[in-house]
N, C-alpha and C positions, 0 to 999 in steps of 0.2 A: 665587504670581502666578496671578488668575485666566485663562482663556480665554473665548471665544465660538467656535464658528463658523459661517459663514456659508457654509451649498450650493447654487449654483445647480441648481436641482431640474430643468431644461431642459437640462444642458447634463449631467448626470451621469446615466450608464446602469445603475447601481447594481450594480457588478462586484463590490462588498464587501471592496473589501481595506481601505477606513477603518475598516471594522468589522473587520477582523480586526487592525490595527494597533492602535487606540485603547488605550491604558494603564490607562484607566475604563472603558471598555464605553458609552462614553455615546453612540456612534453606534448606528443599527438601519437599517435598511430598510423603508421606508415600505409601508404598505398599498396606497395609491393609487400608482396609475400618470400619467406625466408623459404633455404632447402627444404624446410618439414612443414611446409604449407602453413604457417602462422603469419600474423601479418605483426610485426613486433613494431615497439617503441623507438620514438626517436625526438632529439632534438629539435626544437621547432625557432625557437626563439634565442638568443643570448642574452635573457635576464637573468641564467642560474645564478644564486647566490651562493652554494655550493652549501645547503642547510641538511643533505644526504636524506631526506625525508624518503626520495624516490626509491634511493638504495636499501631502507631499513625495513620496507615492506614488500619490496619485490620478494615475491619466492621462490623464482628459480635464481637468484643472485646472477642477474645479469647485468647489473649498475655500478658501476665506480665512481665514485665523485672525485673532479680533484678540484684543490683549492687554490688560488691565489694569492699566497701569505706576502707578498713583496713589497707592502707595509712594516711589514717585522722585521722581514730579514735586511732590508735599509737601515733599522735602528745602529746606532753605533753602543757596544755594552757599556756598561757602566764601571768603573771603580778602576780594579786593575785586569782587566778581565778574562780571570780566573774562576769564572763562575763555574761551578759544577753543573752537569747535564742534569735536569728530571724529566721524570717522565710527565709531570702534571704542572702544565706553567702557574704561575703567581698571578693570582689575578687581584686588580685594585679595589 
């Protein structure tokens, strides 16, 4: 599954723990410095997997992860397909 993520570079003070989480290394710490004199995170690499690790430790919630589901959503459903929505998919 690929990843993306998305930093708000305003709102992130670049404390580096995404970098120190990241499973790729694909975050860094940007050169430039944001409005409020911070020097925030940013994309470096397009390894994300999109495992949201970056996102669940940041603290000023400046991460979005998005994912790449277009494995799934290719699938054709099954039966007659009338399946009901959940919230928690089926896993094998």
């Amino acid at each position: 599954m690929a990843g993306k993520i998305v930093i708000d570079t305003e709102r992130c003070k670049g404390c580096g723990l995404c970098v120190a989480v990241c499973p790729k290394g694909s975050i860094v710490i940007c050169e430039k410095s944001n409005k409020k004199g911070y020097f925030p995170a940013q994309q470096a690499k397009d390894e994300c997997t999109g495992c949201a690790l970056c996102a669940l430790v940041c603290p000023d919630a400046a991460i979005e992860v998005c994912r790449d589901n277009s494995e799934k959503s290719r699938a054709a459903p099954e039966g007659d397909g009338k399946r009901k929505a959940t919230l928690v998919e089926d896993k094998a």
